[in-house]
C-alpha positions in Angstrom: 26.8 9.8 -26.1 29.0 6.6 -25.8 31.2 7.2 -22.9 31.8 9.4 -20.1 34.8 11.2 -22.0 33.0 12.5 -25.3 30.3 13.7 -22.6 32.8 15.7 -20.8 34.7 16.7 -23.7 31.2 18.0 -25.3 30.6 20.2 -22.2 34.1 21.6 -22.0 33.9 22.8 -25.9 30.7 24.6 -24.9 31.4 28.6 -25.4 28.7 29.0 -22.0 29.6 27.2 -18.6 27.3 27.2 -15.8 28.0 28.4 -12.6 28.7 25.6 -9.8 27.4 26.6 -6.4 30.1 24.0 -4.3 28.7 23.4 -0.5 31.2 23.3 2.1 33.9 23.0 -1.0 36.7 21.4 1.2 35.8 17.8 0.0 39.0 16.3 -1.0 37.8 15.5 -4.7 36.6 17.6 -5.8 39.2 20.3 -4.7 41.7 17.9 -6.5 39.5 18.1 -9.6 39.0 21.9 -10.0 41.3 22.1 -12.8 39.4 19.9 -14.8 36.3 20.9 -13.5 37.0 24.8 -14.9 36.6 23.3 -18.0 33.2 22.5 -18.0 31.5 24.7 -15.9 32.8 28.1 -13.0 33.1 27.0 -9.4 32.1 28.8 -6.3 33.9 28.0 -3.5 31.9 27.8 -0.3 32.9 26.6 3.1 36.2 27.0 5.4 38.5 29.2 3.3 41.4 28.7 5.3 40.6 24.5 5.3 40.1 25.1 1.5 43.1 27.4 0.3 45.6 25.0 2.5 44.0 21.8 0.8 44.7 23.5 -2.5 48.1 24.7 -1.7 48.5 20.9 -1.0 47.7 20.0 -4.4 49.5 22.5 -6.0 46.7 25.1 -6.7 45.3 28.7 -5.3 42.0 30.0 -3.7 43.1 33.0 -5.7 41.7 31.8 -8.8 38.1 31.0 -7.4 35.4 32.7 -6.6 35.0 32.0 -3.0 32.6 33.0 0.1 34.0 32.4 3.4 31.6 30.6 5.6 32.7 28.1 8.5 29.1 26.5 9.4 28.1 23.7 7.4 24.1 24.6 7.2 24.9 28.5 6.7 27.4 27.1 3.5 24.2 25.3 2.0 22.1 27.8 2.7 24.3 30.7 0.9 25.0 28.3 -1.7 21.0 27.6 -2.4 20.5 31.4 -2.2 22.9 31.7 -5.2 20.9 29.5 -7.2 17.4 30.7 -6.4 18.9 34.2 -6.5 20.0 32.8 -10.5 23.7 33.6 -9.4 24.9 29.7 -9.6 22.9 27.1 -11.6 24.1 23.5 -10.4 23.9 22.8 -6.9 27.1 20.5 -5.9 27.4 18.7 -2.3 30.5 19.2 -1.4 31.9 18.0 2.9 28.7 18.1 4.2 26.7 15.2 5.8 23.1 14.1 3.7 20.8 15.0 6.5 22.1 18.5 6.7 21.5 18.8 2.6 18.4 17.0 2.9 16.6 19.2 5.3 17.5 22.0 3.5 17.3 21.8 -0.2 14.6 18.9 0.3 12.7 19.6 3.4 12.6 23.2 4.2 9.5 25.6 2.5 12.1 28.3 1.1 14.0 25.3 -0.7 14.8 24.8 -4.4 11.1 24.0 -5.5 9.9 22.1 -3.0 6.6 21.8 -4.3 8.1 20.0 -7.7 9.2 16.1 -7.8 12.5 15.4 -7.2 14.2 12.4 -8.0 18.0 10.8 -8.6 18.7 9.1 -11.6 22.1 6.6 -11.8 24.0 7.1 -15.2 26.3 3.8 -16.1 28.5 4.1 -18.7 27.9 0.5 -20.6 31.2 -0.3 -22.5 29.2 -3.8 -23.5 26.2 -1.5 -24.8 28.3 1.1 -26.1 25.9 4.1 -24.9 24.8 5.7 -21.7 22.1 3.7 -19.3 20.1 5.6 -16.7 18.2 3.7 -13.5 16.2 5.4 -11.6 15.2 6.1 -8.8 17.9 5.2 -7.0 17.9 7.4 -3.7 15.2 9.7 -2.5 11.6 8.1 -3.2 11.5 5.2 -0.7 8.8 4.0 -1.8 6.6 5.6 -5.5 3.1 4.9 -6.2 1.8 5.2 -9.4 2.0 8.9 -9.4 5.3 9.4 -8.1 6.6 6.5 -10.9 5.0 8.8 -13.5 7.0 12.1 -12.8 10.0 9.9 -12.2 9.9 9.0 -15.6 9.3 12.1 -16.9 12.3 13.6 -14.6 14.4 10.8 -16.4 13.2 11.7 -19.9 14.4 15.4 -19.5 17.8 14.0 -18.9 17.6 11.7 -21.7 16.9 14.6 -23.8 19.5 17.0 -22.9 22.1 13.5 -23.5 21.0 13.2 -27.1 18.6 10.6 -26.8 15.7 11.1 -28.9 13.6 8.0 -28.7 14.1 6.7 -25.0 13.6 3.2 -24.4 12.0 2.3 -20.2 12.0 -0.9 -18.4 9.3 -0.9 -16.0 10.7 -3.0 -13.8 8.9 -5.7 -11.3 9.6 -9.0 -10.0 7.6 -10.9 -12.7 7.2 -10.4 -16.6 3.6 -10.7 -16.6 0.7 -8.6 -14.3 -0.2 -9.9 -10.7 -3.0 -8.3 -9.0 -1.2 -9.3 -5.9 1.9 -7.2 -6.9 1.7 -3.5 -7.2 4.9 -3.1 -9.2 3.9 -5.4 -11.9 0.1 -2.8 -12.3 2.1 0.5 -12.3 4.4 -0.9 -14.8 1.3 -2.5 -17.3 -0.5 1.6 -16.5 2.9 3.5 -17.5 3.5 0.9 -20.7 -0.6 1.7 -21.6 0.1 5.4 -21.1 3.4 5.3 -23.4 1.0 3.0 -25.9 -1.3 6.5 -26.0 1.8 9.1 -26.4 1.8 10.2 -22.7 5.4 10.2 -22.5 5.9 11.9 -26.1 7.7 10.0 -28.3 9.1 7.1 -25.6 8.5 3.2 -25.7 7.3 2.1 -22.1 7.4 -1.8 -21.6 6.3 -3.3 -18.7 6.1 -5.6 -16.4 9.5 -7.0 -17.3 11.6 -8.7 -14.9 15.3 -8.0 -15.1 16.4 -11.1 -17.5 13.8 -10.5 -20.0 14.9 -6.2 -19.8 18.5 -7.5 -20.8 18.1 -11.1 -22.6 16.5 -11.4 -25.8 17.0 -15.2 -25.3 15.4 -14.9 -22.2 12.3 -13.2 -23.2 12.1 -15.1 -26.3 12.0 -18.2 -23.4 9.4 -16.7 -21.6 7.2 -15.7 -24.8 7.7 -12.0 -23.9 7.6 -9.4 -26.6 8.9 -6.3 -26.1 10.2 -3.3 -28.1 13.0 -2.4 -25.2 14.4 -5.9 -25.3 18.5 -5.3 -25.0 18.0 -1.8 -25.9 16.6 -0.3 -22.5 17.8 3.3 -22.0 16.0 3.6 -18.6 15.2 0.9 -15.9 12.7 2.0 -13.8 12.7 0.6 -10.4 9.7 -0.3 -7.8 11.3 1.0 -5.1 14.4 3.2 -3.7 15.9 -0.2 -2.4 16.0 -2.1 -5.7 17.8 0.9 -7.3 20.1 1.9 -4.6 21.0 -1.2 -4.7 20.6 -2.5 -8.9 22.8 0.8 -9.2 25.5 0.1 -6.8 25.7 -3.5 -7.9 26.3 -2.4 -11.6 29.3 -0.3 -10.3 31.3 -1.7 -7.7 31.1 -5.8 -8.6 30.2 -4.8 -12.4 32.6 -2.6 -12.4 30.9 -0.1 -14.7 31.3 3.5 -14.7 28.9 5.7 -12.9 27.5 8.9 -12.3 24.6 10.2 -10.2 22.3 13.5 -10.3 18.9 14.8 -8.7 16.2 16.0 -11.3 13.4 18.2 -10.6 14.6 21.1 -8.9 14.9 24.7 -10.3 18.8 23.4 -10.8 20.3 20.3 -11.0 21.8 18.8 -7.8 25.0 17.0 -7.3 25.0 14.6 -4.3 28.2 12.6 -2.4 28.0 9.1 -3.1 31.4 7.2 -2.5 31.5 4.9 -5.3 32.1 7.7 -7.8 35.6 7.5 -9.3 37.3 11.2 -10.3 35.8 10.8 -14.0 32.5 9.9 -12.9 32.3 13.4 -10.5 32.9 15.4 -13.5 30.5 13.4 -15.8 28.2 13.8 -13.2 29.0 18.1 -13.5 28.9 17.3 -17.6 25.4 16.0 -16.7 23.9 18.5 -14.6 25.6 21.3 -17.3 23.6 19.4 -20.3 20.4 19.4 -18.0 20.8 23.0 -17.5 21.7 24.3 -21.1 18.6 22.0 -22.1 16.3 23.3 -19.6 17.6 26.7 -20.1 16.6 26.4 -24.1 13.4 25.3 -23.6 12.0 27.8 -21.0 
């Protein structure tokens, strides 16, 4: 995939849509979007159905056409909407008006949520018009702070995605502050472990390099200065981050003073989850559903 566009546009030709299971569904954007939305996967409206069907009158469209469930509490919406996916009656999981703490202790926190005994993390996807391909950081908003352990299934969350995108042979960039190991630094000995661990076909067939600081990820001239060799070297598919901060913040760098196109999911769950974030533009919430609808059909295929 180069762009956004031909990601949506591959969805939308696809003969099976997932269902959307939409979380207090009178958010602004993506009641405006349901048109387009249609085309790549079938929403469920849930939430205020009066608040709803006025807002969609307003732009010139009906609750008629939707499937809809009427429910004026925000934690009972995300509650009916995660029994539609656990019951295998929705398959993407979208947030729609509802704050992050009321999502998070349900679908994160609670003992009945979606898997909460798997690893769940959120992977950024920028659409590189200088690269002319997709780039993925993660993670970028739920693990505050990984260990070694939690860095390994958050690559291997990441490499599903990459997967169901097309990309065969990922390319990571463990990420630390240096280019070279520091026993004093614990980002700089994950990322030498996870680059051994690639070396030995851990991550299938995935080049790991690491530690590389963020110069020598994206400069050949750079590493070739610092007598780095590297196989990822301007061709780094996934940065991997040391710590929620640093991607939060790498990721929302790239799109609002970069001004590069982005799109965000959660991986890990029994279905992919669709989070708020309000840096992402109309085409970047439904590459984000295009997303989530590739992870599904992939996941789906290889059960």
């Amino acid at each position: 995939m180069i762009t956004f566009a031909q990601l949506i546009k591959t969805v939308s030709s696809s003969t099976s849509k997932p269902r959307l299971a939409i979380a207090t569904a009178q958010d602004a954007q993506l009641l405006m979007l349901l048109p387009e939305i249609e085309a790549i996967a079938e929403p469920v409206l849930i939430g205020d159905l009066k608040v709803i069907s006025s807002k969609l009158i307003q732009y010139g469209d009906s609750l008629d056409r939707y499937d809809s469930i009427d429910e004026t509490d925000p934690t009972q919406a995300v509650l009916k909407a995660r029994n539609l996916i656990i019951q295998k009656q929705a398959d993407i999981l979208v947030q729609g008006a509802i704050s992050n703490p009321i999502l998070r202790d349900i679908i994160l926190c609670r003992e009945d949520g979606l898997e909460p005994h798997c690893f769940l993390s959120h992977i950024s996807v920028l659409e590189s018009r200088q690269l002319s391909r997709l780039v993925l950081i993660t993670d970028s908003m739920i693990n505050r702070k990984p260990g070694l352990k939690e860095k390994i299934s958050i690559v291997q969350n990441a490499l599903t995605l990459t997967k169901a995108i097309g990309i065969d042979k990922p390319r990571v960039a463990a990420l630390a502050a240096l280019e070279y190991v520091n026993p004093s630094i614990q980002s700089t000995i994950d990322a030498a472990v996870l680059s051994k661990m690639a070396d030995r076909h851990q991550f299938d067939d995935t080049i790991v390099e690491g530690p590389l600081d963020i110069d020598c990820a994206v400069s050949s001239q750079a590493a070739l200065r610092k007598n780095v060799s590297s196989k990822v070297v301007d061709e780094v598919d996934i940065y991997l981050v040391s710590d929620v901060e640093s991607g939060n913040s790498f990721a929302q760098f790239m799109s609002l003073l970069g001004s590069i196109p982005m799109a965000g999911i959660i991986v890990g769950a029994s279905a992919p989850i669709i989070i708020n974030m309000p840096y992402i533009t109309n085409q970047g919430k439904l590459a984000e559903i295009a997303l989530a609808s590739l992870l599904y059909q992939h996941q789906n295929t290889n059960v």
